[in-house]
N, C-alpha and C positions, 0 to 999 in steps of 0.2 A: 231468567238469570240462573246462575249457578244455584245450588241446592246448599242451605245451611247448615252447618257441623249438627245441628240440633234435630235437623231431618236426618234418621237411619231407616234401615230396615227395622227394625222395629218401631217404630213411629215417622208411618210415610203419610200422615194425616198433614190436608192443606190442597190448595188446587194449584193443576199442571198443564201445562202445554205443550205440545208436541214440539220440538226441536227438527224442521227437517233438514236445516246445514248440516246435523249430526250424525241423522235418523238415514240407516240406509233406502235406498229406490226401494219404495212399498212396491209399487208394480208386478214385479220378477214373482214375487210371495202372494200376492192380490191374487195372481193368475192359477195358479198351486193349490189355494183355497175358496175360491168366488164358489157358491151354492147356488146356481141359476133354480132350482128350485124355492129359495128361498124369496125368491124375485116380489109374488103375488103377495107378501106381506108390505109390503112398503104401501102398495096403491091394492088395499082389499077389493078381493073380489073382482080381477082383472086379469083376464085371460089371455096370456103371452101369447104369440103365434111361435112355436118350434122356432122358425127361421128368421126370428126377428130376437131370441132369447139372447147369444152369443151378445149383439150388438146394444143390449139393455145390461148384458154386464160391462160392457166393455164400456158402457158411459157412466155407469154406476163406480166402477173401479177409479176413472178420470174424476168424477168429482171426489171422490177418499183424495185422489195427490191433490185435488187443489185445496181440498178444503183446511183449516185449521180447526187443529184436533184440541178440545178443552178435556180435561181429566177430572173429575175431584175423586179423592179419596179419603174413607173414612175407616181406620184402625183401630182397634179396639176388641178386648179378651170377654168371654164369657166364664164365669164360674166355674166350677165343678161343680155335680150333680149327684146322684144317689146312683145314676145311669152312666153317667158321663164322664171324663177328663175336663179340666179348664181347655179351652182352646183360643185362638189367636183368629179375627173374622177381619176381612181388606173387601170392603164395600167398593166398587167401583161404578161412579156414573159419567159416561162418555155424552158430551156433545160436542155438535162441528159446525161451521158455517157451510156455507153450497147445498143448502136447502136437505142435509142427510138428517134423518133421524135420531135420536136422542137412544142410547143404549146403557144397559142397568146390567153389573155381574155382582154378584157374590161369591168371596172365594172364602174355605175354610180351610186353614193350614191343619190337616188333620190325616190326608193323604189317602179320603174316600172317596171314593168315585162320583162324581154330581152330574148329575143333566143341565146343561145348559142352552140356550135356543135365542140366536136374534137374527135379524135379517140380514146381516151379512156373511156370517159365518154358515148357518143354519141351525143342526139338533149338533151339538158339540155335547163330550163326556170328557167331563175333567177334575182333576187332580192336583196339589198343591201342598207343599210343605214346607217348613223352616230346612234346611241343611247350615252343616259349619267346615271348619277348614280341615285338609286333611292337607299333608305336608308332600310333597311330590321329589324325581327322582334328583331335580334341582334343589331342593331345601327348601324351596316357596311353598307358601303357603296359598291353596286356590281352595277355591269350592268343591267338597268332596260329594257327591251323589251317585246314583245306581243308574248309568244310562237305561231310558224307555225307549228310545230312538230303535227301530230298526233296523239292524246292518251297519249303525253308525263307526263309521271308518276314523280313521288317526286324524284326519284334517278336522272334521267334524267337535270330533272332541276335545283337542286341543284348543279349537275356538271357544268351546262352548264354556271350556275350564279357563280362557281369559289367558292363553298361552300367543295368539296369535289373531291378527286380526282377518277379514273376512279374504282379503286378498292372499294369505299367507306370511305376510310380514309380521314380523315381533310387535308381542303386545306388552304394554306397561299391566294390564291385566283388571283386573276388581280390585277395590282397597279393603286392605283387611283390617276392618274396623274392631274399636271394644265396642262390645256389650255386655248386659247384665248377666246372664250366663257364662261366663268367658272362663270364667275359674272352676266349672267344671265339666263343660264341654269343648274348651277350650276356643284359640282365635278368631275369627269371622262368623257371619252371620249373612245366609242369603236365602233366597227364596226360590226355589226349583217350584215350577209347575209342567204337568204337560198333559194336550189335551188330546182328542182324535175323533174325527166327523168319521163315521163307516161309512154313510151316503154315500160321498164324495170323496173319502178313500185316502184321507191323510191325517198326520201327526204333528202336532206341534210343540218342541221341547223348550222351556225358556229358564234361564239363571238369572233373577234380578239381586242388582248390587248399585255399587257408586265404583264412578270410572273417576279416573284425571284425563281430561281431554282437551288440549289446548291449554295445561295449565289452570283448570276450571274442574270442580267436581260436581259432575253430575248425575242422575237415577239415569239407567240404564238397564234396559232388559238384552240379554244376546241371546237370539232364536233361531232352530234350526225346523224347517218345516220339512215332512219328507212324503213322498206321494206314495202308494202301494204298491208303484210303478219301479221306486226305489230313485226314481228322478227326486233329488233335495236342492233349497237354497240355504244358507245362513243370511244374518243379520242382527241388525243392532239399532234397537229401539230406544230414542234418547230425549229426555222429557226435562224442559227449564221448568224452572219454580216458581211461581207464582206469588203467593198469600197462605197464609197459616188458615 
């Protein structure tokens, strides 16, 4: 179901699930990021044949589209310290049906650099922050942030600011919600993260907000993943609501 005025970015606490009528073809992106090194964690201690590896990802990827994707999320701030900032921590624990493994992230909106590692992605390093609105050369207000994208072009960014959708056609964009800061950081509230496997040689840049979509608002991540190759897709990761 649609996501409750009471769910924002700042309080994305409650379990989720995948949307894929919303949720663009993971596939295209699956194939951009699969770590076939990463394979030998799922079944320990199981040694792929080379020429058998391709076709272990490539069934590994077919169950992610079939399976359905559970989310929970847990939100919640840490203090200040003698060492530290308060900061903002988005626990995420992933399961799925189709027999895939259960996966665990921790993210801290603090915009230092983290090691992260599961079996599908593989050794990821990433990064995470609150951003707010900056006003653009239309008067709207979108998500203002410092692209991390490599080489990222006008189509690119124009999607990623919520200017257009993944086809090129006009977007209704993010909703520019209040929050608690608003009076003096001024209108919106989103969450920029992005991450980067060296392994396997790509980037992943994501803007989470609330879309209107069908007349329904829902949490929505819009991702642009880009290969070292400079080959990139976008898309748009769309998640109903569940339970508090």
């Amino acid at each position: 179901m649609a996501a409750p005025q009471e769910i924002t970015t700042e309080c994305l606490n409650g379990h989720w699930v995948l949307n894929k009528n919303l949720t663009s073809e993971p596939d295209p992106i699956l194939k951009l990021v699969r770590n076939i090194s990463a394979i030998s964690t799922i079944i320990p201690k199981l040694i792929i044949p080379s020429c058998l590896q391709q076709k272990v990802s490539w069934l590994l990827r077919k169950a992610f589209g079939l399976a359905t994707i559970y989310l929970h999320i847990s939100q919640y701030q840490t203090p200040a310290s003698e060492t530290t900032e308060p900061s903002t921590h988005i626990d995420f624990n992933q399961t799925a049906s189709a027999g895939l493994a259960p996966t665990e992230e921790k993210r801290i909106l603090d915009w230092e650099i983290r090691d992260h590692q599961d079996y599908f992605f593989g050794e990821v390093k990433a990064q995470c922050e609150f951003v707010h609105g900056a006003v653009d050369a239309d008067e709207i207000v979108r998500p203002g942030f410092e692209f991390q994208t490599a080489n990222a072009n006008a189509q690119i960014k124009k999607f990623m600011r919520g200017e257009i959708e993944v086809d090129g056609s006009k977007s209704a964009g993010f909703i520019v919600e209040d929050w608690s800061g608003m009076a003096d950081e001024g209108p919106g509230l989103w969450v920029h993260s992005f991450e980067r496997n060296d392994t396997s040689g790509w980037t992943a840049e994501q803007i989470w907000g609330f879309e209107m979509l069908g007349d329904l608002r829902y949490f929505s991540r819009r991702v642009v993943v880009m290969t070292t190759k400079g080959k990139y897709l976008c898309g748009r990761i769309v998640f109903n609501f569940v339970s508090a």
